[in-house]
N, C-alpha and C positions, 0 to 999 in steps of 0.2 A: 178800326185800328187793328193792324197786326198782333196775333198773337205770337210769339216767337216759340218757334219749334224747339222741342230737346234737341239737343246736339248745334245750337246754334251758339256764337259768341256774344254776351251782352248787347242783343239786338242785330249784331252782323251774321247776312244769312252768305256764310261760305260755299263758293262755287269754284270744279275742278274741272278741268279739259280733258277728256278721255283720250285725244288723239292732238296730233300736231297740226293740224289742217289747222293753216289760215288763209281764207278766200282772199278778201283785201287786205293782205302784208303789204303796207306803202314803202317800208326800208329795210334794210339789211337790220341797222340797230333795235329794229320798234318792237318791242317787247308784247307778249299780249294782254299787259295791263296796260300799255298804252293806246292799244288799235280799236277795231271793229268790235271783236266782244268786249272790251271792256264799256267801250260807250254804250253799246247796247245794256249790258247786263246794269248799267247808270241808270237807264231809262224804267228797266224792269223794277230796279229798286223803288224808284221814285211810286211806282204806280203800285206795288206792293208796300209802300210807307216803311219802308227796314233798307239799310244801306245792302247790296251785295259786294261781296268782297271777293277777288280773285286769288286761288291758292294755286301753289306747286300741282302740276297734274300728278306728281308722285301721292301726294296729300289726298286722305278722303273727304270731298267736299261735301256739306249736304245738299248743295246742285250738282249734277254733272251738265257737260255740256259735251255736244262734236256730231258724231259719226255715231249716233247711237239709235237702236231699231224701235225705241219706241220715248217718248214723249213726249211734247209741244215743236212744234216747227217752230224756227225763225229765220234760217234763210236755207235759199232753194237753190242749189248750184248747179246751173246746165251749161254742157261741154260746150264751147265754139273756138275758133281757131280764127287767126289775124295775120294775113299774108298784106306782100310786097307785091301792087296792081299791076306792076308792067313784066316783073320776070317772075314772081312768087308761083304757087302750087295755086290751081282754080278749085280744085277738090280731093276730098280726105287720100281720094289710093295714089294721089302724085306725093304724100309724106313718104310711100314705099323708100326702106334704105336713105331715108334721108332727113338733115336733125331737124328737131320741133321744142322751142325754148317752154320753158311750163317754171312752174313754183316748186318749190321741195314738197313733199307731202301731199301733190293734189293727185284728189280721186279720179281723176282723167289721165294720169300717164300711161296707167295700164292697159286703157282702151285703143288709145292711139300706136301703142307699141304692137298688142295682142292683133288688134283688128284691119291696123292697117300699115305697122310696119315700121312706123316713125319709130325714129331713135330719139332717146329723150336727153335734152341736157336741161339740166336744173339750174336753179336759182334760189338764190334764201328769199328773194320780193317780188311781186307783181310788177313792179315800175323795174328792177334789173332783168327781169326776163322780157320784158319789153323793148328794151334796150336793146335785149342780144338779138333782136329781130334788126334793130336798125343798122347794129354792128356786125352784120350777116351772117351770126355766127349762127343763124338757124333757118328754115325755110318758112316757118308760119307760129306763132305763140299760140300754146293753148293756154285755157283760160277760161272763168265764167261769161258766160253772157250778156248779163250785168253791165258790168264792168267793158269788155271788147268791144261791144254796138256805139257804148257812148266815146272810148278812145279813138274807132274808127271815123267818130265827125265831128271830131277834133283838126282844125287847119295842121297845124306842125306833125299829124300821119297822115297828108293827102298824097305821100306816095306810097303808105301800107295801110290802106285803107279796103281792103280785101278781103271781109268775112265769106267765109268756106260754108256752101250750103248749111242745112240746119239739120242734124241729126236726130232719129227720132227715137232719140235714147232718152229712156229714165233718169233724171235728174237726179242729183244727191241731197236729200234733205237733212241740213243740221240740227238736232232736237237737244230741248233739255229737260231735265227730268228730276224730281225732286225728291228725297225720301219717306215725303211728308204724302197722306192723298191728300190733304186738304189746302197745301198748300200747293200742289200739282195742279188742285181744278185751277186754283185762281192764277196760278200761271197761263194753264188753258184759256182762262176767258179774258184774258188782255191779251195775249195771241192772237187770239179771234175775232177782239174788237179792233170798231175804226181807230183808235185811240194807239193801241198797242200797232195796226199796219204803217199808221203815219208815223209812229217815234221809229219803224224797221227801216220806212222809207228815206228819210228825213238822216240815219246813223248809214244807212247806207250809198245813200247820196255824198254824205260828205268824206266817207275811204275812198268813194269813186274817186272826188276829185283829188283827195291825198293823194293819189295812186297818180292820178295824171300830174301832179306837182310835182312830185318825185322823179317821175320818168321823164319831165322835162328839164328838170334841174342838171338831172344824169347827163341828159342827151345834149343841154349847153355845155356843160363841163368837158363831154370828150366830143364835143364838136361833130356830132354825128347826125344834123339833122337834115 
């Protein structure tokens, strides 16, 4: 049985977002008590027996979660890129001078701007920046890997089905981290176990497909496929 940490609310262990990064954003509206972390952070609850609760990032929670250098992984974000097969960019230095759709917040704009030129036009979701691929308003969607491998073998992108070689860049790990150490190991050993990979798997299988629901929803509505 959980014991409940000082600073927690009658049983709810309060969790805060350090950074704005959402991997699988499926929509414009979806809030992040509605998306990827919060499902996840559902499953951590369950397997910690204490509900987690998601607060304002302004708020100090006594989880943190994002972009942070140090504690428990839970998803692993590597860069890849999703062109258009018959005229798209075949690799990263044909982005020179020219756009590349991405998410607001993601830790890959910079690279693709800095490294190799692309101009970045954003998006508030993964399934509208996907979109602005089909609506040419870009050359190739960056993007996690994750997520692109499986949209690319998808029937409805078999004419943007064009992942850009594989970069052998350092991937972004999103950590979280707890105030407590003893409630930090036991975060650590559901992380680590099979238990805690299949509920990562299993939450992030299903934004994937959100993700592609979305973008196809999008992509009937303005007739762009």
């Amino acid at each position: 049985m959980l014991v409940v940490p000082v600073g927690t609310q009658a049983g709810v262990i309060e969790a805060a977002p350090v950074d704005a990064y959402r991997p699988l954003k499926a929509a414009e509206a979806e809030s992040v008590g509605e998306g990827f972390e919060a499902a996840w952070l559902v499953r951590l609850g369950e397997a910690l027996g204490s509900e987690v609760a998601l607060i304002d990032a302004s708020a100090k929670g006594y989880l943190r979660f994002g972009k942070l250098d140090s504690g428990a992984a839970y998803y692993s974000s590597e860069i890849a890129a999703l062109a258009g097969n018959e005229t798209g960019p075949v690799d990263w230095p044909d982005l020179a001078g020219k756009p590349f759709c991405v998410t607001e917040e993601s830790p890959h704009t910079d690279l693709v701007v800095s490294r190799f030129g692309g101009v970045a036009r954003t998006y508030p979701s993964a399934a509208q920046a996907l979109i602005g691929l089909k609506l040419g308003e870009c050359q190739a969607v960056v993007g996690d890997r994750v997520l692109l491998q499986q949209i690319a073998e998808l029937p409805e992108w078999h004419r943007f089905d064009r992942l850009l070689p594989k970069l052998e860049n350092k991937p972004l790990t999103l950590r979280i981290e707890a105030a407590d150490t003893a409630l930090q190991k036991r975060i650590e050993q559901f992380t680590a176990s099979k238990q805690g990979e299949g509920a990562l798997a299993e939450v992030t299988q299903h934004w994937i497909d959100e993700v592609a629901f979305q973008a196809y929803v999008l992509a009937d509505t303005l007739d762009c496929h």
